[in-house]
MIMARVEX-205417 format. One line per 8 residues: number of its first residue (from 0); for each residue x, z, y of C-alpha. Coordinates in steps of 0.5 Angstrom, whole numbers, plus 2048, in hexadecimal, padded with zeros to 3 digits. Each point is the difference from the previous one (the first is absolute). Layout:
BEGIN
NUM> X/Z/Y  ...
END
This chain:
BEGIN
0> 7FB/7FE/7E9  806/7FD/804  803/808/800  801/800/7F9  801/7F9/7FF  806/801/804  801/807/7FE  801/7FD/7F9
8> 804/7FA/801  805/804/804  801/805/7FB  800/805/805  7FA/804/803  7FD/7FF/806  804/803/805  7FC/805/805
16> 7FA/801/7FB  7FD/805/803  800/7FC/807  7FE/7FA/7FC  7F9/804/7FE  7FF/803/808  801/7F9/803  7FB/7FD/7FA
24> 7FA/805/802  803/7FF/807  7FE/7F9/800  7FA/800/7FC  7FE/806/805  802/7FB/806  7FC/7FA/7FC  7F9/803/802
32> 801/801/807  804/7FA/803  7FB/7FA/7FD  7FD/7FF/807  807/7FD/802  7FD/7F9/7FD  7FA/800/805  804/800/807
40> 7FC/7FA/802  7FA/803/7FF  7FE/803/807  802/806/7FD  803/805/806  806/7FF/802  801/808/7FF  7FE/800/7F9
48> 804/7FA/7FF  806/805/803  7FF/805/7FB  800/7FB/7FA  806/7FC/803  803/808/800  7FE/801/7F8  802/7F9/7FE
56> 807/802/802  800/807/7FD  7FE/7FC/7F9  808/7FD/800  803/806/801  7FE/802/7F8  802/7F9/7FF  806/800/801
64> 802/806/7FC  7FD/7FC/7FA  804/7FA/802  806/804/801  7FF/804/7FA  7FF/7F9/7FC  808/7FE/803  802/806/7FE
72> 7FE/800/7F9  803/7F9/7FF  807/802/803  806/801/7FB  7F9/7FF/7FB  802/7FC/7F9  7FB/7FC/802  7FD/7FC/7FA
80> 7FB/7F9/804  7FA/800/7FB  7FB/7FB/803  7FC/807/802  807/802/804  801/7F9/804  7F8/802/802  801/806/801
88> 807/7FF/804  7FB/7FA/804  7FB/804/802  804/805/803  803/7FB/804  7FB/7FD/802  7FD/808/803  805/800/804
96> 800/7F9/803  7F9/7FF/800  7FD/808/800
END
């Protein structure tokens, strides 16, 4: 939804479609693998929790595409900020801070 709210409101089309979509199937690929990274005090071992710690730092890689791509698509955009544009502008901010 954010991606077409902000592609809406910018006027202009997501920049990097084709990277947005590699990195959303990236993301939704990698969200089924790193959900032991909430189970570190569970006695779980040490090089389990490694290779979980490694796959949650590969899940910000297609992150950052989509955050930048969101920046991008806003730059020099004739931006219009609708309640759903200052959500979506929100909500990108607060991936980058607090993903």
């Amino acid at each position: 939804m954010t991606s077409e709210i902000i592609a809406t409101n910018a006027r202009k089309p997501i920049f990097g479609y084709r990277a947005m979509i590699a990195s959303m199937m990236g993301i939704a690929f990698l969200a089924f693998i790193v959900w032991a990274h909430h189970m570190f005090v569970t006695g779980m071992n040490p090089f389990l929790g490694s290779i979980f710690m490694f796959l949650t730092l590969i899940i910000a890689v297609p992150s950052a595409v989509k955050a930048f791509n969101y920046i991008t698509t806003l730059w020099r955009g004739n931006i219009r900020f609708t309640p759903a544009m200052l959500f979506s502008i929100g909500l990108v901010s607060f991936f980058i801070s607090g993903g």
